[in-house]
N, C-alpha and C positions, 0 to 999 in steps of 0.2 A: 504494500500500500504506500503511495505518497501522499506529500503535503497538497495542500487547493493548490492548483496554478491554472483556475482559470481566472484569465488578468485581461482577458481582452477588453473588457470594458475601461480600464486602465492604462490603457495605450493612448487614447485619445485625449486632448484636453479640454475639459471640463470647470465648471464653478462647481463650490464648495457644494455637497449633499447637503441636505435638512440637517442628517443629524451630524454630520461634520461643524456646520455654524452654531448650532446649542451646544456642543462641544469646547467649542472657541470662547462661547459665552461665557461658561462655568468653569473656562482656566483662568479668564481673563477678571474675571469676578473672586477667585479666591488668590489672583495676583495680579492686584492693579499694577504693581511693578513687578519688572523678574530681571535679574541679569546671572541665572546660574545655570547649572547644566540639563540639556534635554533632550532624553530620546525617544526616539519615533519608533515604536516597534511595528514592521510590516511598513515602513512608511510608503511604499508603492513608489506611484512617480511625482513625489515631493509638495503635491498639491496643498496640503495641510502647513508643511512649515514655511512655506512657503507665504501663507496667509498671517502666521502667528507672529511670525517673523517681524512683520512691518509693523507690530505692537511692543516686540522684544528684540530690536535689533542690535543690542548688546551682549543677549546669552550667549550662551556655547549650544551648539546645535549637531547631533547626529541622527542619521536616520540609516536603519539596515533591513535590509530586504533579499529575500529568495531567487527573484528572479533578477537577471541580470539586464535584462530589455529596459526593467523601469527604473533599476537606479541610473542606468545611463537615460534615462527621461526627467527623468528628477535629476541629475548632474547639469543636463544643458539648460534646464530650466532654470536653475540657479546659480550662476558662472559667476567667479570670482567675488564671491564672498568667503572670507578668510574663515568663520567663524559658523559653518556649515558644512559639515563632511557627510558624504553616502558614501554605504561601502553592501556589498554582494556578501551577505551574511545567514546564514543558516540560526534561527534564536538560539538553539541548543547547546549548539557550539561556540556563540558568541560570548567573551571576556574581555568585560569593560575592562577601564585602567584608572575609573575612578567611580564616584557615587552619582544618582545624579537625582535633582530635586525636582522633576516633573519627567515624569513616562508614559508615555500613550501607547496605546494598545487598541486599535481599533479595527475588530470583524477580525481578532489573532485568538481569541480563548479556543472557539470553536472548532478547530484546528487539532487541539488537541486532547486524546482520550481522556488521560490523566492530568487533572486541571491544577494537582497539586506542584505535578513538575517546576510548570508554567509559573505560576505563583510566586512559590518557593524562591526561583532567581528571582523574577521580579522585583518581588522583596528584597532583597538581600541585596539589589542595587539601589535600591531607595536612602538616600539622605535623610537626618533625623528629623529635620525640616521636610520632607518631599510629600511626593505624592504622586500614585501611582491610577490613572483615568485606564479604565476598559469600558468600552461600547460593544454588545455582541447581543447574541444570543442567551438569553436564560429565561428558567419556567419558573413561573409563579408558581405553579403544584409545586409537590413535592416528590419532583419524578428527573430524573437525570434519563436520559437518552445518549448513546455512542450512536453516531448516524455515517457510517459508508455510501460513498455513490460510484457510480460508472455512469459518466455522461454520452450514452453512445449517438449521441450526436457527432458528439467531435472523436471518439473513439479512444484509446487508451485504457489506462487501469484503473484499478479501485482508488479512489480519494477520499480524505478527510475534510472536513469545513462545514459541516452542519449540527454539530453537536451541540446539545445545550442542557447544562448543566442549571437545577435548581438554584432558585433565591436562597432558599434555605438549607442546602447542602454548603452554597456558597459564604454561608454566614456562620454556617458553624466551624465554617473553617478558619476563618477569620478569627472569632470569638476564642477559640481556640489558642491561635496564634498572638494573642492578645493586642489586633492592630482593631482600629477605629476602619467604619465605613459607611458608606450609604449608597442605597440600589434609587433610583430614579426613573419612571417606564417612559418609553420615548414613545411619542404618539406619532404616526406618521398621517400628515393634514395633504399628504402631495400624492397625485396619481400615479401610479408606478406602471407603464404598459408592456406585455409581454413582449419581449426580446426576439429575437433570432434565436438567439442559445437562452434553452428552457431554464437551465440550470440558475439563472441570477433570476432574481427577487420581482414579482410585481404582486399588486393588491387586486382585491375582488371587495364590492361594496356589500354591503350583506343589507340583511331588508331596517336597522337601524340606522342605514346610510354611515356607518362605521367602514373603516377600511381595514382590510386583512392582507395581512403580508404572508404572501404563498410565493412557492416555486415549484417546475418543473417534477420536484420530486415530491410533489404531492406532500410536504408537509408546511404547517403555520408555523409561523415565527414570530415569538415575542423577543421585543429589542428592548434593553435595559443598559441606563448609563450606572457604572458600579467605579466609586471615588473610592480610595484606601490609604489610610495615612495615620502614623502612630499617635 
C-alpha cells in the first residue's frame, strides 16, 4: 500500500479553499504577531504559506512534501525569499534540527492508520510556546475507520487518505498525553461539483438544504479543525 498521491488537483493554481482561509483566520487570531519557526506538513504546492506569509514575513518558514512535482511548484512560486525553504520529504523520515512554534497539518492525519505515530512526532517538534493546527477528517461517533482505496480510474494500487479517526479516541489521547486542545466542525457553505476523478470530494444537498461532503468512494466526510498546544 502507498501514501495518497493523488495531487492533480494541486498542480494547478488556485485561491485559498474555505477551509484553508478559516485556517488563516485562527493562526492569525491566536498570533496577531509571529516571527518564529513554521512548518507546513504536506504543504503541496506552497499555496498556504504562501498567503500566511504576507502576515509573517519575518518567520522562519519550511514546508515538506511527498511529491516532488509540487515542491518544485511551490519553489517557483516562491523564489528568492531567504526565509522559506521546500524540501521533497517523506513525514516519517523527516528530522527537524530545531523546534518549531506553529505546525500545520492539513488533509495529513488521514493518511495515516496509526494516528498515534503521526502525533507522537508532531508533538515532540512543538515549542513550549507552539502549537500544532490539523484540518482533516474525524467522526463525531465514536467509531474510528482505516479506509483503503484503488482509484481505478487512474489505475494503480491500494492507497491510504481517507481514514478518520474519532473526536473522542482523539481526545483521549491527548488527555492522556497531558497537552491542551480543541476540535472545531468546519461547515462547508460552498458547492463542491463532481470532478473528472471521482476520488476528490464534492457535496450532495440533502432535503434540509444542508450540504454533504461525499466522494467517489461512497463514503461522508466530517471535517474538523483540531488546535493542540500545552
Amino acid at each position: 500500500m502507498i501514501q495518497n498521491r493523488q495531487i492533480d488537483a494541486y498542480l494547478k493554481k488556485r485561491d485559498l479553499k474555505q477551509h484553508e482561509k478559516e485556517l488563516l483566520k485562527k493562526i492569525k487570531n491566536d498570533y496577531p504577531v509571529f516571527k518564529g519557526n513554521y512548518l507546513d506538513i504536506g504543504c503541496s504546492n506552497g499555496n498556504f504559506i504562501k498567503e500566511i506569509y504576507k502576515d509573517y514575513p519575518d518567520a522562519q518558514y519550511i514546508g515538506i512534501d511527498i511529491s516532488e512535482d509540487l515542491i518544485e511548484m511551490a519553489k517557483n512560486n516562491l523564489t528568492n525569499i531567504n526565509n522559506i525553504s521546500f524540501f521533497v520529504q517523506d513525514f516519517i523520515h523527516y528530522q527537524p534540527v530545531s523546534k518549531f512554534d506553529i505546525i500545520v497539518a492539513s488533509g495529513v492525519l488521514s493518511i495515516f492508520e496509526n494516528f498515534e505515530t503521526f502525533l507522537d512526532k508532531c508533538l515532540s517538534w512543538l515549542s513550549i510556546s507552539g502549537r500544532l493546527y490539523i484540518f482533516g477528517r474525524f467522526n463525531s461517533r465514536n467509531i474510528d475507520t482505516i479506509v483503503r482505496f484503488r482509484n481505478n480510474y487512474r489505475g494503480g494500487d491500494w492507497e491510504s487518505g481517507l481514514t478518520s479517526f474519532s473526536v473522542h479516541t482523539i481526545s483521549n489521547y491527548l488527555d492522556r498525553k497531558g497537552f491542551k486542545y480543541s476540535f472545531n466542525r468546519f461547515k462547508l457553505d460552498v458547492e463542491l461539483k463532481e470532478a473528472n476523478d471521482p476520488i476528490r470530494t464534492y457535496t450532495i444537498r440533502t432535503a434540509d438544504e444542508s450540504l454533504l461532503v461525499v466522494n467517489g468512494a461512497n463514503i461522508v466526510a466530517e471535517h474538523y479543525f483540531l488546535t493542540v498546544f500545552l
